[in-house]
N, C-alpha and C positions, 0 to 999 in steps of 0.2 A: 850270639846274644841270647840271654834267658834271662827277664827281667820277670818277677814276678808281683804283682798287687794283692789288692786286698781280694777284687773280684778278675784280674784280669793278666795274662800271660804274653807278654810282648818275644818274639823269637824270629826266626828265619822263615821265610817262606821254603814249601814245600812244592811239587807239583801239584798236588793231592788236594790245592787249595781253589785251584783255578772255580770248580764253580760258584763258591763262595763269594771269591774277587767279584767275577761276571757278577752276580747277582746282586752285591751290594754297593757297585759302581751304577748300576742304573736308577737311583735313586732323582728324585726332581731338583736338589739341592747339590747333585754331586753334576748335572746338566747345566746348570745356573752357573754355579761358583768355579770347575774345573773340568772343563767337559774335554781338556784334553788325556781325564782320566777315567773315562767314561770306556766299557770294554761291551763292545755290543753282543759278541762270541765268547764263548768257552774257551774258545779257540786263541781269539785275540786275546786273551787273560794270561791263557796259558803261555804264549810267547812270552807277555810282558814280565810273567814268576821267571820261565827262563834267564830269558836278560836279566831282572832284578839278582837273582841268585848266583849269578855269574859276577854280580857289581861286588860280593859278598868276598869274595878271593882276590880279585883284582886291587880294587879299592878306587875304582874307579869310576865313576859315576852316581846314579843316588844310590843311599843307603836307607830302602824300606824294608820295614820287619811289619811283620801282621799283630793285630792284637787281638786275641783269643779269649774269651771266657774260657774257665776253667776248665768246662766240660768239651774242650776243642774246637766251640763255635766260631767262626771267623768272621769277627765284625767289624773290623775296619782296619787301619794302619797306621803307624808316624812314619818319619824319615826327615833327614838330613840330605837337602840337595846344594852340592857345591857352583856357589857362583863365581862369577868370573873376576870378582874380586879378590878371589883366595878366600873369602869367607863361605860361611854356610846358611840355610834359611831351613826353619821347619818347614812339615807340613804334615796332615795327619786328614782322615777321614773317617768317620762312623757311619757304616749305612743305615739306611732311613728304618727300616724297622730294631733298629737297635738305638737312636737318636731320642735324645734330651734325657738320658739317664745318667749323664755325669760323664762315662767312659772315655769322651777325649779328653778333659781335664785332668783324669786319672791317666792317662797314656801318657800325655807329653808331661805331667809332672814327675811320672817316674824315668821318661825317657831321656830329657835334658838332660842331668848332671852324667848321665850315665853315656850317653853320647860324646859329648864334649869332653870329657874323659878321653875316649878311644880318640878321638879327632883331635886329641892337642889342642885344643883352642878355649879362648875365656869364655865366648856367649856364640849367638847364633841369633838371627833376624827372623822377623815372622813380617807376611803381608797377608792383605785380604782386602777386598774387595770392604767400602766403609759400610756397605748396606747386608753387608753379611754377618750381622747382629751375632750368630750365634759361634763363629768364629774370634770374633771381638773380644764375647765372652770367655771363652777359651785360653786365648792369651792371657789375659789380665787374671785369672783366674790361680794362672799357672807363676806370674809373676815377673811376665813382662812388662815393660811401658813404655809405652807411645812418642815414637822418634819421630812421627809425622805423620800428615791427615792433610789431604787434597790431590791434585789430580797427579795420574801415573800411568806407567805403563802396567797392564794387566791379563795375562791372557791374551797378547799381542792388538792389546786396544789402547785406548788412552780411558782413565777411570778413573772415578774417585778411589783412593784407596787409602789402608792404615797400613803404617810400617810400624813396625813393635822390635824392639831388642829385651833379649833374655843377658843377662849377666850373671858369670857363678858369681857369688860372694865369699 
């Protein structure tokens, strides 16, 4: 995958990336919202590019790609995780010093069509947590809309939450 934007490079992970991940998973927002992607090591990063990169051949599991400024900076991700519906659900992160400068907006509107594409399939689900405002934003931004709002599973809790569906047209 080489998706490119105006300001930003969506591709494969590398090894080479790990301290990058590490550091932009420890952000306060990335603890709150998905802290089962939280990489407290270099280490622990680096396994999970392994795996990740391995899902890349197989097709088997998720599919995260990094999303890069130009200049090779790595500030966050999208991805495509398969549920157990046979469908799929986004999901993307920007870390916290690279945040509220548009970047995920731009990630997942260049990554959707372009995913679902390779995936066969017409749309793809988005959740979040309902208090996760700037996720919300995200979504609707990119041109999903809201299949439901009230309580859920989340993060293996019960939560309020938004489901959102993307549709190609």
């Amino acid at each position: 995958m080489h998706i490119k934007t105006e300001r930003l490079i969506i591709t494969r992970f590398t090894p080479d990336m790990a301290q990058s991940v590490h550091e932009n998973s420890l952000d306060e927002d990335n603890r709150r919202f998905v802290p089962d992607e939280v990489f407290e090591t270099v280490e622990e990063a680096q396994e999970t590019i392994e795996f990740l990169m391995s899902c890349y051949e197989s097709g088997e599991g998720p599919l995260v790609y990094p999303a890069l400024l130009h200049d090779g900076t790595v500030v966050g991700y999208v991805q495509a995780v398969p549920q157990v519906d046979g469908g799929y659900e986004i999901g993307y992160h920007i870390g916290g010093r690279y945040a509220k400068r548009g970047y995920a907006s731009e990630a997942v509107a260049a990554f959707l069509p372009v995913i679902v594409q390779k995936l066969c399939i017409d749309g793809i689900t988005g959740v979040c947590l309902a208090e996760n405002v700037a996720s919300v934003k995200v979504m609707e931004n990119c041109g999903f809309k809201k299949a439901y709002e009230g309580m859920g599973d989340y993060q293996g809790k019960r939560q309020m939450i938004c489901r959102y569906r993307w549709s190609r047209s």
